[in-house]
N, C-alpha and C positions, 0 to 999 in steps of 0.2 A: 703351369706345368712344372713339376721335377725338372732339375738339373740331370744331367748325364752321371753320377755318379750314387745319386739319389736315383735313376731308374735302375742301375745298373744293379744296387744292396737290394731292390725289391725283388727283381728278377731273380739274383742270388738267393734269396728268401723266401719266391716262387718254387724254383728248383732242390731246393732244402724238404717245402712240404711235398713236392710233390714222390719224392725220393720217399721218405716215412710216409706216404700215402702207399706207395706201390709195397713198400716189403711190407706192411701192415695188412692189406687186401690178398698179398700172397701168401703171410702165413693164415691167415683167415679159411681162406677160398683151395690152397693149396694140397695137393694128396697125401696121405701121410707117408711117411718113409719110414721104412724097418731099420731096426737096431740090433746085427746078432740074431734075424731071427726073432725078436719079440715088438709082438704089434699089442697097441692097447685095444682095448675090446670100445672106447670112446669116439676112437676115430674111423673104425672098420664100418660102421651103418649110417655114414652121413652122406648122403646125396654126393653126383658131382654138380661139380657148378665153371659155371663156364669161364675156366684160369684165362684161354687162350684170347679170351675177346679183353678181358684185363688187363694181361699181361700187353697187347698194343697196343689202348687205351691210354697206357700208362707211359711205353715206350715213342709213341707218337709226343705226347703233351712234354715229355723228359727231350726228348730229342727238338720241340719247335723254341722249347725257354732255352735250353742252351747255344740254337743258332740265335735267341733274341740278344745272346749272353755277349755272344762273338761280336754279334753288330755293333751292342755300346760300347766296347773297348775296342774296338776298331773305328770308333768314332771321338773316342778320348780324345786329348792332344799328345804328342809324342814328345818324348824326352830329347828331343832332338831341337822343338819348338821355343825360342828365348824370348825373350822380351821386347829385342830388335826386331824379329820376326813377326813377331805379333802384332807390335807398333805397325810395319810396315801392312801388316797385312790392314788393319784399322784405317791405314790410313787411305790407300787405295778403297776400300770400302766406300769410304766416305767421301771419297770421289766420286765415283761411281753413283752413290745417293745426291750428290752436287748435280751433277750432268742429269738423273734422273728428274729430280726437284724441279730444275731448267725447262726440259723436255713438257711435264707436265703444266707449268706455267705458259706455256706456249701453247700448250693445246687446249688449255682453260682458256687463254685469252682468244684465241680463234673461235672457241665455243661461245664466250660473249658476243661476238662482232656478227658470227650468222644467226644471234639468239635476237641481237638486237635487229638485224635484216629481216627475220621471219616476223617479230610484233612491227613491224615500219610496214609491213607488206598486209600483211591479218586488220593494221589500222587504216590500209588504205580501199581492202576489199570492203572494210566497216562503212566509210566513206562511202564511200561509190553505191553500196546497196540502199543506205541510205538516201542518198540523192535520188537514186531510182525509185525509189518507194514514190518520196516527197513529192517528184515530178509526176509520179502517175495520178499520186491525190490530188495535187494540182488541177491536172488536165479532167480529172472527171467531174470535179466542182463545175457548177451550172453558175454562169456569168447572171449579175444581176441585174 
């Protein structure tokens, strides 16, 4: 995955096309507008076409890149953030992944100890149906 500053030049470069997407669709699609009274005879016999559904099309997709805009730079780090900080924040992390790391060895090794309780148990029902079999083969064999 991009870095936050690398998603952030794409997004910027999302909302760039998306910007020459909409004034391009609108002078396309657009009505034409008089000048002084003179209209060209090119643009008065073309169809309408539907600006209105365009024009939100356009303002929705412009308006959701630019909230995606606000979220990475609100996600940057702050000028306010140094070195010291940073350290310290690293280093609590890494705490935390310590204590974490802990927690999990502890529940891995409880997970051995009932893994090894349930094959002690499954080998001693193995046992046991065994003998039961053996014993009933036993008793139905005819004594010679």
């Amino acid at each position: 995955m991009a870095d936050r500053l690398t998603q952030l030049q794409d997004a910027v470069n999302s909302l760039a096309d998306q910007f020459c997407n909409a004034i391009g669709v609108l002078q396309q699609c657009g009505p034409p507008a008089s000048f002084n009274n003179i209209q060209t005879a090119i643009n008065k016999d073309q169809p309408a076409n539907p600006t209105e559904e365009y024009a939100q099309l356009f303002a929705a997709l412009i308006a959701r890149t630019a909230k995606d805009i606000d979220v990475l730079i609100d996600s940057l780090p702050s000028e306010e953030s140094t070195a010291a900080l940073q350290a310290a924040s690293l280093y609590k992390l890494e705490e935390e992944n310590h204590e974490a790391a802990t927690c999990l060895e502890d529940v891995v090794y409880r997970g051995d100890m009932l893994l090894e309780k349930i094959q002690s148990a499954l080998a001693d029902i193995a046992q046991s149906q065994l003998k039961t079999r053996s014993g009933t083969h036993n008793q139905s064999l005819p004594d010679s």
